[in-house]
C-alpha positions in Angstrom: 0.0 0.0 0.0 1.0 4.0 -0.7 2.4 6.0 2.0 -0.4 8.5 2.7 1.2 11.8 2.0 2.3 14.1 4.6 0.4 17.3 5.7 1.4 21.0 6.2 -0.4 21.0 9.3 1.3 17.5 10.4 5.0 19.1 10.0 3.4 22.2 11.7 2.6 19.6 15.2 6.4 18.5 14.8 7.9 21.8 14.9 5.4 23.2 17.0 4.6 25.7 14.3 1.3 27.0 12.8 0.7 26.0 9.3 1.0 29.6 7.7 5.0 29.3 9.4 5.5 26.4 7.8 4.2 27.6 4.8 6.7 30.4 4.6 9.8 28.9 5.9 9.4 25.9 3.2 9.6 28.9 1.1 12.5 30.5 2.5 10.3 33.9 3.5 10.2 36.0 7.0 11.5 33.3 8.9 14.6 32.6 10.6 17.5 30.4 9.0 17.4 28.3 11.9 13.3 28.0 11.6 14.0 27.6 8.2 16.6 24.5 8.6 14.2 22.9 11.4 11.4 22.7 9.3 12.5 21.5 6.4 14.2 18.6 8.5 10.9 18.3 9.9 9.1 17.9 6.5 12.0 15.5 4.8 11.7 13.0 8.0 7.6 12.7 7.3 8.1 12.9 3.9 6.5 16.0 2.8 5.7 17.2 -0.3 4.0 20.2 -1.3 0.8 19.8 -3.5 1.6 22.1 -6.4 -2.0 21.8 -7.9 -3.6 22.3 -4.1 -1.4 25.2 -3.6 -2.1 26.5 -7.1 -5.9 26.3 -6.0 -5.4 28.1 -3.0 -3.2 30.8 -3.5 -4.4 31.6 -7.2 -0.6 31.0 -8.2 1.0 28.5 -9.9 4.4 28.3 -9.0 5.8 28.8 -12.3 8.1 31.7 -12.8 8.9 32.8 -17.0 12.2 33.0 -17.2 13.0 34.8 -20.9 16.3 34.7 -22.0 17.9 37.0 -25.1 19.8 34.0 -26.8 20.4 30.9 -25.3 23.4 30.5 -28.0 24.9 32.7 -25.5 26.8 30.4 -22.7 26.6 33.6 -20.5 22.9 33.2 -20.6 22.8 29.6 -20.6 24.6 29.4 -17.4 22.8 32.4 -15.8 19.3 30.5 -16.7 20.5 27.3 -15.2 21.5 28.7 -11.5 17.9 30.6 -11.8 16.5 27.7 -12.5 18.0 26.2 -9.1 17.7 29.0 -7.2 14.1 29.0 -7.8 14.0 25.6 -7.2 15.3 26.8 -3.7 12.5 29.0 -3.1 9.9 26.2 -4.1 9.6 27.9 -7.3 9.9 26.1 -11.0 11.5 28.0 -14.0 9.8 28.1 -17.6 12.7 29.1 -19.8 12.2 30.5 -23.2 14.9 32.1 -25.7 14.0 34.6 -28.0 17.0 33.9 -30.2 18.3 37.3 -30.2 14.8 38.3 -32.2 13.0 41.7 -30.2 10.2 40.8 -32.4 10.1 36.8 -30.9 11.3 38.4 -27.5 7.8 40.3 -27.7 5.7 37.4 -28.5 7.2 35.0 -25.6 6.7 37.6 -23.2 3.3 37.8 -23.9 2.3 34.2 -24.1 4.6 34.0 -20.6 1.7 36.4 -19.3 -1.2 35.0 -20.9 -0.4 31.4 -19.3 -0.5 33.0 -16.5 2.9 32.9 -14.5 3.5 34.6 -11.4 6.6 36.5 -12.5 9.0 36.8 -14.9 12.8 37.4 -14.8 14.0 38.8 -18.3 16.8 40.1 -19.8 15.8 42.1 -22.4 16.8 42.3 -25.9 15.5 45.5 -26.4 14.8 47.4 -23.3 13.3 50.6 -25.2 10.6 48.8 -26.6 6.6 50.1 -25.6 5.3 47.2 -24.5 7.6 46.5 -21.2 5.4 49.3 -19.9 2.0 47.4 -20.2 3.3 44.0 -19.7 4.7 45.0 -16.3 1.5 46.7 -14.6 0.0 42.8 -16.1 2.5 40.6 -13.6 5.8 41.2 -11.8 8.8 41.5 -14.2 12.0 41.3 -13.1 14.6 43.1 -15.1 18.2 41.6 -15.5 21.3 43.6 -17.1 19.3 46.9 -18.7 16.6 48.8 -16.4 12.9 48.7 -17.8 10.0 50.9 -17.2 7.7 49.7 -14.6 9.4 46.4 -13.1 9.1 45.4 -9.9 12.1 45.2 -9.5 15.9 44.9 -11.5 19.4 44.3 -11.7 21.0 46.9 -13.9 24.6 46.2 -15.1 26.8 49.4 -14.4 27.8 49.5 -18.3 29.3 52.2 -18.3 31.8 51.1 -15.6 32.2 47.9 -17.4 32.9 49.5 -20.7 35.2 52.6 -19.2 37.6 49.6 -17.4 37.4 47.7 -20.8 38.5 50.6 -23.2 40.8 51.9 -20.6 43.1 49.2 -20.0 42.8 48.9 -24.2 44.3 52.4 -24.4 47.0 52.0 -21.4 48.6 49.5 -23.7 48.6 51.5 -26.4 45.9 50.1 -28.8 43.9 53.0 -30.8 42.2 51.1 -33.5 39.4 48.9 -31.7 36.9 47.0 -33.5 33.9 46.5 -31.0 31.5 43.2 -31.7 28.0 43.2 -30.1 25.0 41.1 -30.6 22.8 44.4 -31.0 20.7 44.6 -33.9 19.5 47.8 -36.0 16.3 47.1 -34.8 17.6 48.0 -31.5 20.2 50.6 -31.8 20.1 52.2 -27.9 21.4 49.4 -26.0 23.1 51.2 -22.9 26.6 49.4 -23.4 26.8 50.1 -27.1 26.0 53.7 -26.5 28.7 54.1 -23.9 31.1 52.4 -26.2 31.0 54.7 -28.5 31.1 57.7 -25.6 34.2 56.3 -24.0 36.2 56.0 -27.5 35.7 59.7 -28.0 36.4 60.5 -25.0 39.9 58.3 -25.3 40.2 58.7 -28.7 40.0 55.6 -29.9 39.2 54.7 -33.4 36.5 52.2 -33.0 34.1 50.2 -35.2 31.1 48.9 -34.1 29.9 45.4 -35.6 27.0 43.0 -35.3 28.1 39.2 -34.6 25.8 37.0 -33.3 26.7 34.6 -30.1 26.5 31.2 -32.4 30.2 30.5 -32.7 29.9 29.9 -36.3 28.1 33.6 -37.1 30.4 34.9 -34.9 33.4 33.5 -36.4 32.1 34.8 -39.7 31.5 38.1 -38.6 35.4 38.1 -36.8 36.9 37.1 -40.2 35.2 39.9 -41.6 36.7 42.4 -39.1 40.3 41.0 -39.0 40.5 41.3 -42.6 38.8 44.0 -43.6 39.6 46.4 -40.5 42.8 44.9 -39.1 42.4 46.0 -35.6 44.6 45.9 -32.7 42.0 44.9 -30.3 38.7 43.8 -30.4 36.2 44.4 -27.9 33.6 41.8 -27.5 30.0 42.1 -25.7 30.2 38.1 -25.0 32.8 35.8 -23.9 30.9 33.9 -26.4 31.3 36.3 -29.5 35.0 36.4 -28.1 35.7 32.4 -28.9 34.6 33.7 -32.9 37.7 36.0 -32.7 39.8 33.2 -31.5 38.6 30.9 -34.1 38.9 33.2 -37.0 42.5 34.3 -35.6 43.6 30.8 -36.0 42.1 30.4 -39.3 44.0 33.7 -40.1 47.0 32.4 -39.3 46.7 35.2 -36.5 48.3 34.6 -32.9 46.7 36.3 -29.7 47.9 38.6 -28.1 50.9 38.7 -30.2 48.7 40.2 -33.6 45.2 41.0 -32.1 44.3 41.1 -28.4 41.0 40.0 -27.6 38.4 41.1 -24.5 35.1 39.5 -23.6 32.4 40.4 -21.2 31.3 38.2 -19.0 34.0 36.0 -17.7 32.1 32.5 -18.2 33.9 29.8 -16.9 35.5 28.6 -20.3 37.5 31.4 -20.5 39.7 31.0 -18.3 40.9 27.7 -20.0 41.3 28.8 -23.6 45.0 29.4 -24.8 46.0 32.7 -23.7 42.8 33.2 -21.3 40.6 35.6 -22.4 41.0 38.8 -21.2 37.2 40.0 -20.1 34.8 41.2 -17.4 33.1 39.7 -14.7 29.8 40.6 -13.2 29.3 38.0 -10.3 26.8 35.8 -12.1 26.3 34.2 -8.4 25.5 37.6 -7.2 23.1 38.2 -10.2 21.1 35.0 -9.6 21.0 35.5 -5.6 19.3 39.0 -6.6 17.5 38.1 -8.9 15.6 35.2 -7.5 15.4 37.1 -4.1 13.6 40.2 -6.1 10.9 38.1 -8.1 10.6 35.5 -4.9 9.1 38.8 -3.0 7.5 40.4 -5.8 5.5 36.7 -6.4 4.4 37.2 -3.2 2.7 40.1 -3.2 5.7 42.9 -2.4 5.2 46.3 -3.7 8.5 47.9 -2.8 10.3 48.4 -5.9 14.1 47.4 -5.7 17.2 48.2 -7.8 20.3 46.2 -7.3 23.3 48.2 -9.5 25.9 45.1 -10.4 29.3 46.4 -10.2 32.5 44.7 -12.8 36.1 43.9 -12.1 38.3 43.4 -14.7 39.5 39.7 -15.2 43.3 40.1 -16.7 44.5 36.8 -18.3 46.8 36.7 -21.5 44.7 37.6 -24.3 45.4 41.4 -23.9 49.0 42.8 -24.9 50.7 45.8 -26.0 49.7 46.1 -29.8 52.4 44.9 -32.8 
């Protein structure tokens, strides 16, 4: 015969809680760590499991948070959704992940169907953070910003771009480089992307001679688009938006017969784990994807709930030296 499922209000008599405690500390919310710990040793000794279609029925939500990525070609992204994914696990949440394969139009039409099935939140980062209908899809369900602010979220965590582009193009011109091709995944659908602005800012302000170029995150396209730039511009450096763009520069150098530092260096921007263990490492720019994920989950964990204070977490960079950056031939 089936073990008969374990209650709420059982795990409440063994903790000597009430029901609506337990509740919240098997969600990780206004309770102590130590409550927290007790209980959930409580509920994994009786077996409990939470009724996601009774709790659904009760509450009015269904667990679910949309999580909407730009381009899951990116490995950036792909890592960031995965610890989301487990930190809402954490929080008795479940992720729905969708990729809008670096399309604003397809990023539009997965948000809305996200809303339309009815999700308690979402956690986005946006492909186009100008576009008019953040506005009215946030005052629909909480939204979550990650990377770029948006109008109306309940809550976000903005990238300081500007810092992150200033140490980039700064440690560029200590060493001397003046001609910098810059690579982003930014379309001309969706020309105000605060990085690529400030890009172009900090150049003039350096003088740098810069070009800006699309590559997409797909190492093939963005190979593609590097032999393109290495033959056609012949930069000292370029300056890529995406550890993942960054790999298409090393490929295309080696097709080019091109070493690294020693003919082009080569930045990222987002430090994923690979790039560390490429030959030189890849010069790039980490934003504390752990810190990122921790605030993010936290923000649309209280924003699910019913929190109306409006947060904004500013993620600071460092600059991650390895060898792929060297005083230009």
């Amino acid at each position: 015969m089936a073990r008969k499922r374990a209650t709420i209000r059982e795990v409440a008599q063994a903790t000597g809680l009430s029901p609506a405690a337990v509740s919240y500390a098997l969600r990780g919310l206004q309770v102590s760590e130590e409550t927290m710990e007790r209980v959930r040793a409580a509920a994994a000794e009786l077996g409990y499991e939470a009724d996601p279609i009774a709790r659904a029925l009760a509450s009015g939500r269904t667990g679910m948070i949309g999580l909407l990525c730009g381009s899951l070609e990116d490995l950036w992204q792909q890592s960031l959704a995965v610890r989301i994914s487990r930190g809402l696990r954490e929080k008795d949440r479940y992720a729905l992940i969708l990729d809008a394969v670096g399309d604003p139009a397809r990023e539009r039409l997965l948000a809305q169907q996200l809303r339309d099935q009815r999700v308690d939140g979402m956690i986005v980062q946006p492909l186009d953070p100008a576009a008019a209908f953040w506005t009215e899809l946030c005052e629909s369900l909480p939204v979550v910003a990650i990377g770029d602010a948006l109008a109306g979220t309940a809550g976000e965590v903005v990238f300081d771009n500007r810092r992150g582009v200033t140490l980039a193009l700064e440690h560029l011109r200590s060493l001397g480089h003046h001609r910098v091709s810059v690579l982003t995944s930014t379309q001309a659908s969706t020309p105000d992307r605060p990085a690529d602005v400030y890009a172009t800012a900090e150049a003039e302000r350096l003088g740098l001679d810069i070009e800006v170029a699309t590559a997409p995150h797909g190492l093939a396209g963005a190979t593609s688009a590097a032999l393109r730039i290495l033959t056609e511009k012949k930069p000292s450096a370029v300056f890529c938006f995406a550890d993942s763009i960054a790999y298409g520069v090393y490929a295309a150098a080696q097709e080019l017969g091109l070493s690294i530092p020693g003919d082009v260096s080569v930045m990222g921007y987002d430090d994923y784990p690979m790039s560390g263990l490429l030959t030189p490492g890849l010069t790039t720019v980490d934003w504390d994807i752990d810190g990122i994920v921790r605030a993010a989950v936290r923000l649309i964990s209280a924003a699910a709930d019913g929190g109306t204070r409006r947060r904004r977490v500013v993620q600071a960079p460092t600059l991650r030296e390895r060898g792929s950056v060297a005083e230009p031939p």
